[in-house]
N, C-alpha and C positions, 0 to 999 in steps of 0.2 A: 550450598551447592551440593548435589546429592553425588553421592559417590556414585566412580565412573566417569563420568561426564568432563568433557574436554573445556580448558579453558580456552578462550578464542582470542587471538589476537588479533588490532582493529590496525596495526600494519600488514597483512596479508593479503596482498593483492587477491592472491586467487582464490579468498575466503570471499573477498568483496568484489569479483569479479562473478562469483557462482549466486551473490544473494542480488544485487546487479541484474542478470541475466534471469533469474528470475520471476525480477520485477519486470522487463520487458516482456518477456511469456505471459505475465498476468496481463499487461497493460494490453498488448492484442487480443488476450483471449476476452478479456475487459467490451474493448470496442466493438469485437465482433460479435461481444452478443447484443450490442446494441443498435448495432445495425437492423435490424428490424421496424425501428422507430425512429433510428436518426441514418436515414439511409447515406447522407456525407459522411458517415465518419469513415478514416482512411488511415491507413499505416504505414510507414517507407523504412526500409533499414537504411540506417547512416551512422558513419564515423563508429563501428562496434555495436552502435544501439540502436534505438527505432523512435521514429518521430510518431507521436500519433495525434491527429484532432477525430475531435467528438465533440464538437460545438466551443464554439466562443467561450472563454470563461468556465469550460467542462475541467473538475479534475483529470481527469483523463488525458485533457490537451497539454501535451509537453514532451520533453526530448529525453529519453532516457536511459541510461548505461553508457551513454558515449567516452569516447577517450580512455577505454580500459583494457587497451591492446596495443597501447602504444602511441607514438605520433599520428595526428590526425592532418591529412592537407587542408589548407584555407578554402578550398575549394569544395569540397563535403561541409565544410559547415556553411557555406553561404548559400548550399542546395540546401539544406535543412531549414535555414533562412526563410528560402522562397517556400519551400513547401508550407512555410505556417501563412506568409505571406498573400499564397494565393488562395487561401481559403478564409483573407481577412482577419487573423488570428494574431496579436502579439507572437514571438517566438518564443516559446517558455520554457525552461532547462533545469530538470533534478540534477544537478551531479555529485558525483560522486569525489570526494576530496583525493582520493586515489589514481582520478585519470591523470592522464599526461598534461603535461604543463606546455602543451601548446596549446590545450584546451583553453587555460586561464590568458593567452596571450592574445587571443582573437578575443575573448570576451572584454578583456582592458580596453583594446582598440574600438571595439563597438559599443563602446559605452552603456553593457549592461546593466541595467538596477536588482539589487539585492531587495527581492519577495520573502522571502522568508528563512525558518532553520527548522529541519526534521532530525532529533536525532533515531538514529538506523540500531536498534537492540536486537541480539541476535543471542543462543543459545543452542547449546544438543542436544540431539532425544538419544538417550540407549534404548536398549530393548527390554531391560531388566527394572527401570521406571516405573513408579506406579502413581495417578492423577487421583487426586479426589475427586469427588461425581457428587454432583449435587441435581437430584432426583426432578428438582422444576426444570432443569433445562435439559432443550432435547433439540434435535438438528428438525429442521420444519422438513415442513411435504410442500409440493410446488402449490398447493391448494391455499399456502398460508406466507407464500412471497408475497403478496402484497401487505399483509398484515406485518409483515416483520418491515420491509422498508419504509410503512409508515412510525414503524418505534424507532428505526435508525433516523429518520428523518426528525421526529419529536424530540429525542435525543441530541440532536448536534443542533435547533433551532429551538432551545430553551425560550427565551423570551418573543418568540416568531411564531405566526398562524403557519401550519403545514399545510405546503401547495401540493396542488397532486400533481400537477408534471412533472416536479420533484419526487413526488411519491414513486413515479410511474416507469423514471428514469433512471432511479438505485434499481427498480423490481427488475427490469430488464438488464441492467449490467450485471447483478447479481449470479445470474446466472451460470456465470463462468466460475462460480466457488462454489463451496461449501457453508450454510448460514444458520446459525442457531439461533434460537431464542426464548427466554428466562420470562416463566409468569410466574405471577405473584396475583392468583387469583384472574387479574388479565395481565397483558404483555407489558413486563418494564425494561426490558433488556435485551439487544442482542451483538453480533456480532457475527463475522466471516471469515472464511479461508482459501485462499487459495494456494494449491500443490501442484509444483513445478520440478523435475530431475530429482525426485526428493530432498526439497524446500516448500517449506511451507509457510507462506506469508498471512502473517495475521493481521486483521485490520477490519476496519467499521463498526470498533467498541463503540456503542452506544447506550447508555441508562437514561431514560426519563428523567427529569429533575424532583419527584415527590418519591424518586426510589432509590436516589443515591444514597451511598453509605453504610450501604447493607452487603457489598461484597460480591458484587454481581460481576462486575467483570472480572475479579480474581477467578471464578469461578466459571467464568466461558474462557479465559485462557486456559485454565486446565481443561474443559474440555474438547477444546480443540488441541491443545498438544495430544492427549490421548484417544485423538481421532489421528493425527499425523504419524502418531508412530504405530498403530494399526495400517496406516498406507504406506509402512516401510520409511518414512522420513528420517533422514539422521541430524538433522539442522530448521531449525525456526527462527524466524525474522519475522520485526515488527518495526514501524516508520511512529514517533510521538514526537510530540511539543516537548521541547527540554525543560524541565520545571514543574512538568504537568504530576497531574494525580495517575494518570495512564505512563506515566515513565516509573512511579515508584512501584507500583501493582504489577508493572513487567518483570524492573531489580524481584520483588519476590518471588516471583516464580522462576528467577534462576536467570533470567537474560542480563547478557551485560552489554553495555554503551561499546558501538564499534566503531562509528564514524558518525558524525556530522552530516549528512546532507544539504546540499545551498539549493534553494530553488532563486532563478534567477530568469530576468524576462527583459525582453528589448522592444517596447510597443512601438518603436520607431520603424518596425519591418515589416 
């Protein structure tokens, strides 16, 4: 861990109420650029956070930051409820293991199911830092958004034909980041940002599978933290699979393990 740099601790509400809150900033800024194309998608603030759908089965669709201010009434989550409800939507919930535990009390009752585990890596930028740069990658021009969310899409659908509504669907949410992408001759790699209160969330590492191995996304997390602390960022946050190859590539570049994330869903609503 390079000298200077704070260590973080994954008890700190307000460490994990400010990356939290970030993610909500993204999640709307998310939807509204996709609004263009999926004119339903829609956002509500509830219980601290904000509910958002962008299609059935959209990442995007879910409840997020909730319960990180305190006691939540029964009655704000069963608006949260309806609101997935009347757009046909399971009710879907990041949370955060940090909110309030009346959070977990309404969820027992409603017999939510356990979707999955993200864990939430976070880390600081000082000022005095210095990133390696590796000369293939470069932040795209809006002329080469479509070409990057067909590598992100080739990349997370290894063994799958790329669809273009999926294609079509990352290029339009994209929008609300920051997006690089790594050639190697043509495109094997990219990756996004989005900066929030000075937080900057990293996410949709992608390599091609005939380019793994070579270090590629070591090498767009450095260049995104050294795009974040050029925008004044003092804190970086990133969401991975626990065990993953994307969890040990973050440990090197300095992030450590803060919390857990549950995503969890009640299609009974």
């Amino acid at each position: 861990m390079g000298k200077g740099r704070h260590v973080l601790s994954g008890a700190d509400l307000r460490l994990a109420r400010r990356i939290e809150m970030a993610e909500v900033a993204h999640a709307i800024a998310s939807a509204e650029a996709l609004k263009p194309i999926r004119h339903d998608t829609m956002a509500m603030p509830i219980a601290g956070g904000f509910a958002v759908f962008a299609g059935v089965q959209s990442a995007l669709t879910h409840a997020v930051g909730i319960g990180l201010d305190g006691t939540v009434p029964e009655a704000d989550l069963e608006q949260m409820e309806e609101f997935f409800r009347l757009q046909g939507s399971p009710c879907v919930i990041d949370l955060c293991p940090l909110a309030d535990i009346s959070i977990l009390a309404f969820l027992q009752r409603h017999r939510y199911r356990l979707a999955d585990f993200n864990n939430v890596m976070a880390r600081s930028i000082t000022p005095n830092e210095s990133f390696a740069a590796r000369e293939a990658i470069g932040e795209i021009h809006e002329s080469e958004r479509n070409e990057w969310a067909r590598v992100i899409c080739s990349g997370f659908s290894a063994q799958m034909p790329v669809e273009e509504e999926a294609v079509a669907l990352i290029a339009a949410t994209s929008k609300a980041s920051r997006c690089w992408l790594a050639v190697e001759n043509t495109p094997v790699a990219g990756a996004a940002m989005g900066e929030h209160h000075g937080v900057a969330l990293l996410y949709g590492d992608a390599t091609i599978p005939q380019a793994r191995g070579r270090g590629w996304q070591s090498a767009l997390i450095a260049a995104r933290l050294a795009a974040a602390q050029k925008l004044g960022c003092d804190l970086a946050a990133a969401s991975v699979l626990p065990g993953s190859n994307s969890h040990r590539n973050y440990e090197r570049a300095g992030f450590q393990l803060l919390y857990m994330r549950v995503n969890l869903t009640n299609e009974g609503t």
